[in-house]
PyMOL CGO cylinders between C-alpha atoms (Angstrom):
from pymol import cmd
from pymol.cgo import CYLINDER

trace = [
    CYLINDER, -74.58, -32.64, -33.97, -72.02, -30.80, -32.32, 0.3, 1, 1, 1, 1, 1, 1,
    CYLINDER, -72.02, -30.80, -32.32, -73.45, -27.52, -33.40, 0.3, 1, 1, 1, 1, 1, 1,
    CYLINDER, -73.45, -27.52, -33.40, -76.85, -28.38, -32.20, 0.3, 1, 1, 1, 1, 1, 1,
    CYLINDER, -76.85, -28.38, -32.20, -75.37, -29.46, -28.66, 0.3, 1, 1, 1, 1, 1, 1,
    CYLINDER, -75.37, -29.46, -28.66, -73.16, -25.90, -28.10, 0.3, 1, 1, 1, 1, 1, 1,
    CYLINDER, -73.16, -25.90, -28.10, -76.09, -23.96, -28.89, 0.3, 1, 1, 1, 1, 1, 1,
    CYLINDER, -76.09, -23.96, -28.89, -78.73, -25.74, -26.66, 0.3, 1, 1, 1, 1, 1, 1,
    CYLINDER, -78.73, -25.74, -26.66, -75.48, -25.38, -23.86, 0.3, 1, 1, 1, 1, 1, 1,
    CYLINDER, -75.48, -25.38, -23.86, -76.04, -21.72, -24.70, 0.3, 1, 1, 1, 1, 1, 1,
    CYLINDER, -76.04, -21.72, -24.70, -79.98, -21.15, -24.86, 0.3, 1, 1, 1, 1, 1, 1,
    CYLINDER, -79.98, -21.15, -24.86, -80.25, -23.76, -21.34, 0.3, 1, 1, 1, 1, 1, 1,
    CYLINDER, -80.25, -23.76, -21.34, -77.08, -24.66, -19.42, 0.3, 1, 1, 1, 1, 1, 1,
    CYLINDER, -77.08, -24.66, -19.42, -75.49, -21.37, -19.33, 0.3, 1, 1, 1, 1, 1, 1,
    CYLINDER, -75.49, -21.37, -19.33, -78.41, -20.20, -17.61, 0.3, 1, 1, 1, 1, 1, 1,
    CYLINDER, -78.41, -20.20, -17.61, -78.36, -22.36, -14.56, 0.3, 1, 1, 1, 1, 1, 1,
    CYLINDER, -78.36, -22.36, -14.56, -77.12, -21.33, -11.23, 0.3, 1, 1, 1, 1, 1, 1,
    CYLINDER, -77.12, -21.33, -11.23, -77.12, -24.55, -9.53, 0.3, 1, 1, 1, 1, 1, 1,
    CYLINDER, -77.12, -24.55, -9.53, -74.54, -27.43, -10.04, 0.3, 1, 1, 1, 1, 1, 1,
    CYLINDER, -74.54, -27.43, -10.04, -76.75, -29.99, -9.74, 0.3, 1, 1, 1, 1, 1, 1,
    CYLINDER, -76.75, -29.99, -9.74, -79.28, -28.42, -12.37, 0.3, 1, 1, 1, 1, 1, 1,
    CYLINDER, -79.28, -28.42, -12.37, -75.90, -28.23, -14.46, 0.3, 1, 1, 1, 1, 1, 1,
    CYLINDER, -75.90, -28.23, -14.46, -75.64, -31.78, -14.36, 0.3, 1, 1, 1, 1, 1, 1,
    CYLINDER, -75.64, -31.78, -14.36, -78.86, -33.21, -14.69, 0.3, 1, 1, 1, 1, 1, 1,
    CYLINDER, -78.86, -33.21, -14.69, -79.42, -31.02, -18.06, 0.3, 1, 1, 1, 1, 1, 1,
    CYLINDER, -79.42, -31.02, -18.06, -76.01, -32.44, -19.15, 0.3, 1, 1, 1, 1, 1, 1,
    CYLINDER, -76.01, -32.44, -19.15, -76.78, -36.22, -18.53, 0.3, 1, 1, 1, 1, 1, 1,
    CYLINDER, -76.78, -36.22, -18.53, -80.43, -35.92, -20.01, 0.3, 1, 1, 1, 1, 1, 1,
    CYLINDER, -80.43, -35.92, -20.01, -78.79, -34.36, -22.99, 0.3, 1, 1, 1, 1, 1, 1,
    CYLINDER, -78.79, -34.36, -22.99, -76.16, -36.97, -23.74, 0.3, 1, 1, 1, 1, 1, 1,
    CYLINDER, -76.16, -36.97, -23.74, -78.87, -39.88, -23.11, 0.3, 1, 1, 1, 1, 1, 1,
    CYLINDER, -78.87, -39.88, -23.11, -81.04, -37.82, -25.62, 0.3, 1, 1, 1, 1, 1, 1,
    CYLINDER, -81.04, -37.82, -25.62, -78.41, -37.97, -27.89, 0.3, 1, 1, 1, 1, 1, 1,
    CYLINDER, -78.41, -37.97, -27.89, -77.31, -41.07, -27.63, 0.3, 1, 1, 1, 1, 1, 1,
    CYLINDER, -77.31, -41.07, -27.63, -80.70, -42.90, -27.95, 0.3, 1, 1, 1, 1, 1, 1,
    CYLINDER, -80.70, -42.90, -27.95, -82.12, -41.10, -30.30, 0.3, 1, 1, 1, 1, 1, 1,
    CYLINDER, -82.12, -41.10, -30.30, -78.72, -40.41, -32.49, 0.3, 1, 1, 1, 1, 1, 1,
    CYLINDER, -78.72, -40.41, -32.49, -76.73, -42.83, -31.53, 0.3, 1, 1, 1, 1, 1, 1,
    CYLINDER, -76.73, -42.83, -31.53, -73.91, -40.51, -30.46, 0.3, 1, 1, 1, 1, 1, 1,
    CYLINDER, -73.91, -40.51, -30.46, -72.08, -41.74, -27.18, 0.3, 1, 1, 1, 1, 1, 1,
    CYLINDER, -72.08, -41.74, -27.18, -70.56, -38.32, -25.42, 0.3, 1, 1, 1, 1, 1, 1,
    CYLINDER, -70.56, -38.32, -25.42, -69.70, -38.12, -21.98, 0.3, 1, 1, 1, 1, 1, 1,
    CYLINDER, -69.70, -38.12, -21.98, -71.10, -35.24, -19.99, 0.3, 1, 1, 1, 1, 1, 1,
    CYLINDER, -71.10, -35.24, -19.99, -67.79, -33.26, -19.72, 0.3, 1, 1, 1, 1, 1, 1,
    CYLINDER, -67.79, -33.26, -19.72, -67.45, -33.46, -23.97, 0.3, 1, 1, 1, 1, 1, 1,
    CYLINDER, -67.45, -33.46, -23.97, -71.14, -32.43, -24.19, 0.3, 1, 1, 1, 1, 1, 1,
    CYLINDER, -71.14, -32.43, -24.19, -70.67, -29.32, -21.80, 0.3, 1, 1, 1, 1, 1, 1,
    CYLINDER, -70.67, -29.32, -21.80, -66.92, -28.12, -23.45, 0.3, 1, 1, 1, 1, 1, 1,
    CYLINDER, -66.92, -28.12, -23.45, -68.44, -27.89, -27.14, 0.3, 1, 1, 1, 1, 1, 1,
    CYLINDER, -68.44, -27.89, -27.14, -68.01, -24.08, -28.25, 0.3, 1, 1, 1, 1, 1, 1,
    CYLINDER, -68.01, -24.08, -28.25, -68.62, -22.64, -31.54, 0.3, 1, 1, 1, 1, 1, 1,
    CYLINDER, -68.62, -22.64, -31.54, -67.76, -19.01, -32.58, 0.3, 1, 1, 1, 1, 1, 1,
    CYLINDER, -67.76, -19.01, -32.58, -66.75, -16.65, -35.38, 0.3, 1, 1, 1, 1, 1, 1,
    CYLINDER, -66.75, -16.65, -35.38, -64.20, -15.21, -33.28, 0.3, 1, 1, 1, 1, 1, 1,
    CYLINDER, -64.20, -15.21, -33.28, -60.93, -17.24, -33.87, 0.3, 1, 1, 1, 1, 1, 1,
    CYLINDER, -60.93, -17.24, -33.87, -60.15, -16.31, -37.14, 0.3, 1, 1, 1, 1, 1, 1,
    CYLINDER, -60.15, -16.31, -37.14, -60.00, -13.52, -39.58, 0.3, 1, 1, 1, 1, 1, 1,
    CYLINDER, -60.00, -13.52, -39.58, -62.18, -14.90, -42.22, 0.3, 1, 1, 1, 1, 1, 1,
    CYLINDER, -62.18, -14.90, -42.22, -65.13, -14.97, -39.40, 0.3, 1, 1, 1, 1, 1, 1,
    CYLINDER, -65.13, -14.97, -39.40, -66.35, -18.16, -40.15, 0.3, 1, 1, 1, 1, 1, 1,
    CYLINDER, -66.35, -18.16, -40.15, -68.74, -20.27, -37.47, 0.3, 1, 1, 1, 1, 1, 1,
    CYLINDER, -68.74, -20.27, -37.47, -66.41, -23.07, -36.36, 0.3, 1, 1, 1, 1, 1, 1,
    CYLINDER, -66.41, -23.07, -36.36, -65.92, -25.32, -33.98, 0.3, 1, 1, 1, 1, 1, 1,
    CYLINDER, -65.92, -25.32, -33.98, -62.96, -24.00, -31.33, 0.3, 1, 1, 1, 1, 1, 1,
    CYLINDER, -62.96, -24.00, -31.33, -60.69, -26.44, -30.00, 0.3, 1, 1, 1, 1, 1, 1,
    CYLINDER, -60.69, -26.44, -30.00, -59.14, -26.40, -26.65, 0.3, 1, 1, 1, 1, 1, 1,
    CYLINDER, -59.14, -26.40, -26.65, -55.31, -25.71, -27.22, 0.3, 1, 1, 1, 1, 1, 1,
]
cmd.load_cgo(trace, "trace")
């Protein structure tokens, strides 16, 4: 689920200019989610997900944490 939710934040929300446009794709995402999955995120968690290969040497996908 996580996955799913960094890379729609990187196809649509990193795209928009306006903070307001920010926010409204961020709360219509979490309600998505949590109707239909039954996942309960808060906007802020939904928009600091980030995924990479970039954080370690064997280049795997995963999930970054903030330090």
């Amino acid at each position: 689920m996580s996955l799913w939710m960094h890379e729609t934040n990187r196809v649509f929300f990193d795209r928009l200019v306006d903070d307001k446009d920010k926010d409204f794709f961020l709360a219509l995402s979490t309600e998505k989610v949590k109707m239909n999955l039954d996942f309960d995120w808060t906007k802020e968690y939904a928009r600091d997900i980030l995924f990479g290969d970039f954080s370690n040497k064997q280049k795997d996908y995963i999930r970054i944490e903030n330090p």
